[in-house]
N, C-alpha and C positions, 0 to 999 in steps of 0.2 A: 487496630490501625484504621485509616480511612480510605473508602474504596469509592468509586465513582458506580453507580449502579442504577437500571435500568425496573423498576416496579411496571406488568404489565399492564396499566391502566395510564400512568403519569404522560403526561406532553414534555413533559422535561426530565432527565437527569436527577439525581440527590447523591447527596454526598453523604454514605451511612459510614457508623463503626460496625467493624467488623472484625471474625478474628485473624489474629497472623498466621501467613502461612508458615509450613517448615519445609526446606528441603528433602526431598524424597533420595533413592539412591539415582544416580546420575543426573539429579538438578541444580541446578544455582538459584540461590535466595540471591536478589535483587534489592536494595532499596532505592529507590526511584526515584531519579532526578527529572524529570520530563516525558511525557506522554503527549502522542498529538492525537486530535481529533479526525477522524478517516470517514468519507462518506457511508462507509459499513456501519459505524455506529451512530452515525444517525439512523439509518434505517433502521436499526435496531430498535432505537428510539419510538422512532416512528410506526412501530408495530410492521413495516412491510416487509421483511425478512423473518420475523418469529418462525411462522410455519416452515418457510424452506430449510433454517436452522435448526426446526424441532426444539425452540425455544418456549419453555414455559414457566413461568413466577419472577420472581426478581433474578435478575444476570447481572452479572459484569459485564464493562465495555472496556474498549481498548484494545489493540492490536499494537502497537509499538511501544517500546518501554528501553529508557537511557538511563543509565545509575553505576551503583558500587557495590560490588560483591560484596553481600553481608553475611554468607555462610556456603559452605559447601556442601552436596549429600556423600555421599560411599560413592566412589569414584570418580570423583572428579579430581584430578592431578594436576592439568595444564592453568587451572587460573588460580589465585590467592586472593583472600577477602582484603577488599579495599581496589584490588582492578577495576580499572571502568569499562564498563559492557553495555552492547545494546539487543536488545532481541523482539522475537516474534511469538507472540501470542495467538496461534492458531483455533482457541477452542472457544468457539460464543461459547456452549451452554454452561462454562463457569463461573461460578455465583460472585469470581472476583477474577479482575482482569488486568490489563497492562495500566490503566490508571487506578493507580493506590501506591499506600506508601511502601509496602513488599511486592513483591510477586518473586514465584518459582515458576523458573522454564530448563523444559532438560536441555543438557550442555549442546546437544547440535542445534536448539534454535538461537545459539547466543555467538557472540562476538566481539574483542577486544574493539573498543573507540579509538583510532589510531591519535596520537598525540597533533593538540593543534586543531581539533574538531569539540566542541562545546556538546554538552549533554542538551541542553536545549536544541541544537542544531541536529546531533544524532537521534533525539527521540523522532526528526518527522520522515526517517529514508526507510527503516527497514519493508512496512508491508508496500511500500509505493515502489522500491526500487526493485526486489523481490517478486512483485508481482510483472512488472513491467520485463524482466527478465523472464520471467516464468510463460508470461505470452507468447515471447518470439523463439523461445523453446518448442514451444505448441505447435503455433504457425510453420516451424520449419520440419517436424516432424510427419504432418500433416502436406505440405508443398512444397519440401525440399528446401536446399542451397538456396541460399537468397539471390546469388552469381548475379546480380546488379539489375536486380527483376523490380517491379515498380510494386512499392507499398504507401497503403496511404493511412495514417495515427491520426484519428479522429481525439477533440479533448486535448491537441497537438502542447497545449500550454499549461494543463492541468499536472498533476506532481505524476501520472502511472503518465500521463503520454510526454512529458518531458522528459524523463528518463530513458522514455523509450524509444524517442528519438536518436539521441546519442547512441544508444544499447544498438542500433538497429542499422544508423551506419554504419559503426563498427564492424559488422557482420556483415557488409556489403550489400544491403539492400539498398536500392534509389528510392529515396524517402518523401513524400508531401504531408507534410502538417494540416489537419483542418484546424483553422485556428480564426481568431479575431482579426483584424487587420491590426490593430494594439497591440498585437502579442507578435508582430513580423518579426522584429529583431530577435527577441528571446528563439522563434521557430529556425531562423537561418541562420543563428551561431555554428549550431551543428553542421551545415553545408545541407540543410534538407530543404525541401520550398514549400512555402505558404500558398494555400489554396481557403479560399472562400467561399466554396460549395462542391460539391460530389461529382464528378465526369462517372456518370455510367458507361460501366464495366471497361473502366481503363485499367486496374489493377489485378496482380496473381495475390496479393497479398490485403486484408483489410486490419488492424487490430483496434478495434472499437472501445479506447479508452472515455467514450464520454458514454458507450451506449446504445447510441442513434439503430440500433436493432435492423429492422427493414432497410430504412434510408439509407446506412452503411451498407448491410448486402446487396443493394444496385448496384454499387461500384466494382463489384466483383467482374474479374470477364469471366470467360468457358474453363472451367478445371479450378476459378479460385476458391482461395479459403478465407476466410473471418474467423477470427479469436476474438469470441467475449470475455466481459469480467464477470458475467453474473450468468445465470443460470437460462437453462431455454426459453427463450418466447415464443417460439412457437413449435407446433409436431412437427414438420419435415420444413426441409430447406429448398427452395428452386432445382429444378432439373439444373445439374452440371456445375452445381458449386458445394460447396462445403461450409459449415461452421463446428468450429470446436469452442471448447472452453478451457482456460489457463486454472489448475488449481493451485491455491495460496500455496506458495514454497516456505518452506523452515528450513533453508539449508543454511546455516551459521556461518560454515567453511564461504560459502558464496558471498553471504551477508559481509564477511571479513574485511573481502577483493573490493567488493563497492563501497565498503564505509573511507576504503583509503582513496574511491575517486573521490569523495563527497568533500576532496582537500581544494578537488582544482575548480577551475572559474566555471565549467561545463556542466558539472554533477553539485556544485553549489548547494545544500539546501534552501530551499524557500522558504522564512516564518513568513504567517501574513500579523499574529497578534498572539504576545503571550498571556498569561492569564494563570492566576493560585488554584490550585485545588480546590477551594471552596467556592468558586466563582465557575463552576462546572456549569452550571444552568447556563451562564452566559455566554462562555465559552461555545455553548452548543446553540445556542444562538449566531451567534457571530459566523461559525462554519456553514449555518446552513444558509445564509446568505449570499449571494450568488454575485460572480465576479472578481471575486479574491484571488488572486494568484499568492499560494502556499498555505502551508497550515498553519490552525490556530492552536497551538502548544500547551498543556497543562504545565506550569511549574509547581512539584512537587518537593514538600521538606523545608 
């Protein structure tokens, strides 16, 4: 089959053959209608995640993957080949990953595509919606009840802070977007507000989907927390505030619940550009260019 793979020296992607996989017991074999592009695998790319990944030689990229059951292992009972599923690909150092034309993942990182939702469309929700749940799980673990406490979603218009916008009212937080003035409308659908720079230490709550590391924990007041997506930037944190970090969820059952929001006008997906399998190099191009709102989607088969 064809795999989208990462050789550690290349500035770009290549598109090798490689072999199929099989399902193992409790996996589903996949054939792969679409895979989107996720800033994790650029970084990948880009060699600035190797070491914290313990990645070495050629890998696979890819964390989402939308398709048709193409086999089953020993135990899997609830789904039949030919179902359409979307799932999550949790492990860089795989030498093949959510973009190719198989993959196996065990049955809890998968989930039924509820009718009415396009495999292009579900390839670009799982690690973005997933993880943006998986944050304010963190956050509230960490600072309690949200009970209508002021949080502020940095990247408010990018796919992990737009999801988690909506994710966040729901749960009663009182929400501010840092976002573009461009991006007003898409931040106050949800009933959250647009903000255009940081009020130090107005917030109990930060969840740093773009990032912004330091400049985010200003905003902290006394007792708050910040939820990163990526790993520490620094040794210790300011007297009197907290940061934690979201790790990537694989919960299928979860994945399920939001592939059925991803029907309404709220949880929409976003493509910004589709793009073949073989056209990976460009693709990877295309994502790391900055400004896009949505992903740029592999169509695969």
């Amino acid at each position: 089959m064809r795999a989208v793979v990462a050789p550690p020296e290349a500035a770009v992607p290549q598109v090798a053959e490689v072999p199929d996989p099989a399902p193992g017991p409790g996996e589903v074999l996949i054939r792969v209608g679409a895979a989107s592009v996720n800033p994790a695998d650029l970084a990948v790319v880009s060699g600035a995640v190797r070491e914290a990944f313990g990645l070495s030689g050629t890998v696979g990229l890819g964390w989402d993957a939308a398709g048709t059951v193409e086999a089953l292992g020993d135990g899997v009972e609830d789904l039949h080949v030919g179902d359409r599923v979307a799932g999550i690909d949790a492990a860089p150092p795989a030498p093949t990953r959510a973009q190719a034309e198989l993959i196996a993942l065990d049955r809890s990182a998968v989930a039924r595509i509820p009718e009415g939702l396009g495999l292009l469309e579900a390839g670009t929700v799982p690690l973005n919606v997933l993880t943006a749940d998986a944050a304010l799980d963190a956050l509230e673990q960490a600072a309690g009840p949200a009970a209508g406490r002021r949080l502020l979603i940095t990247g408010a218009a990018g796919a992990v802070g737009g999801y988690a916008l909506d994710l966040a009212r729901e749960r009663g937080w009182e929400v501010d977007g840092l976002a573009r003035p461009s991006d007003a409308e898409f931040v106050e659908r949800t009933g959250a507000r647009l903000v255009g720079s940081i009020e130090p230490g107005a917030y109990v709550g930060v969840l740093d989907a773009a990032n912004l590391h330091d400049d985010a924990l200003a905003a902290l007041g006394a007792g708050g927390v910040l939820v990163g997506l990526t790993g520490p930037w620094r040794e210790s944190t300011p007297e009197g505030v907290t940061a934690v970090f979201a790790n990537t969820s694989t919960d299928g059952d979860r994945l399920g619940e939001l592939l059925e929001r991803s029907l309404t006008e709220a949880f929409a997906p976003r493509i910004a550009q589709v793009l073949d399998l073989e056209d990976a190099a460009q693709a990877y191009r295309t994502a790391q260019e900055s400004g896009s709102r949505g992903r740029v989607v592999l169509r695969i088969g």
